[in-house]
N, C-alpha and C positions, 0 to 999 in steps of 0.2 A: 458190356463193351469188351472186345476182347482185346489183346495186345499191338495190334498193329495200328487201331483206332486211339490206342492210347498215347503211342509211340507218335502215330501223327499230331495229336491234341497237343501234346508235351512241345512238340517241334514250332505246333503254328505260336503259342504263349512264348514262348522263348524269341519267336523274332519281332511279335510284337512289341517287346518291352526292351528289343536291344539298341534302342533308340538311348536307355538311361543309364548304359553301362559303357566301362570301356576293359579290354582286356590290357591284363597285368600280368605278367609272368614275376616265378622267383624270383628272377635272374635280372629284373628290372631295375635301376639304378631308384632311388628313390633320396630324398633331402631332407634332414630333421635339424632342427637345433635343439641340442644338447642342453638338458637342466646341468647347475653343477654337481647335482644327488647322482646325473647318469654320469658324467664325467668318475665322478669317485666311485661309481659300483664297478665303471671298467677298468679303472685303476686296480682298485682291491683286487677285483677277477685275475689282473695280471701279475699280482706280489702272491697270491692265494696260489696261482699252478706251479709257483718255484721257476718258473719264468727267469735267466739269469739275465738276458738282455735288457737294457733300457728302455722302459713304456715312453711313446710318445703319443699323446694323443690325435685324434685323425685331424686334418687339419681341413680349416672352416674357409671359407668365404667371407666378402665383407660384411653380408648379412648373419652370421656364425650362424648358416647351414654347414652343414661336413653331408657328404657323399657316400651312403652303403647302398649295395647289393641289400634288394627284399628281403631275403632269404637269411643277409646275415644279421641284419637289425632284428630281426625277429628272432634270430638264434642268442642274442646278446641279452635282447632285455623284456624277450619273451616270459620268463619266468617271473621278472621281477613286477611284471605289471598287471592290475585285477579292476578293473570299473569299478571306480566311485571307493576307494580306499589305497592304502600307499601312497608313499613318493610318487609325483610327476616327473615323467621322464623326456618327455620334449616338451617344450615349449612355443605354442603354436602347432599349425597342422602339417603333417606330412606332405611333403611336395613330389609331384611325382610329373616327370615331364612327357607330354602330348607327342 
């Protein structure tokens, strides 16, 4: 097979199965609610940079979803999270809107 037959193979699998996907960006707004272990690691993160300003934590809904950017949830409690060990850091599933 050489590259162009492969390039097409790769093209025709990819639209068949995009019936079960949807595209996400970074930059996409997404909805988590907050364990009180994430609440306190972003606290900590904020006394830990020498930060002189006052932390306020991000503010929730009635259902205590709080609102980030993909990019920056991931950047906040990327580190602290590993499948099937540690602290749970939200509670419930990520909501991400349509």
């Amino acid at each position: 097979m050489n590259q162009k037959d492969s390039q097409q193979t790769t093209d025709v699998d990819a639209s068949a199965s995009a019936d079960c996907y949807f595209e996400l960006s970074l930059n996409d707004t997404v909805k988590v609610k907050l364990t009180e272990h994430a609440k306190g690691t972003l606290h900590a993160k904020h006394v830990l940079s020498g930060n002189r300003r006052p932390w306020f934590p991000k503010k929730q809904d009635t259902n205590g979803y709080s609102e980030w950017m993909l990019w920056d949830l991931m950047a906040e409690f990327g580190m602290f999270m590993e499948m099937g060990s540690g602290p749970v850091m939200f509670d419930g599933p990520i909501l991400v809107s349509k």
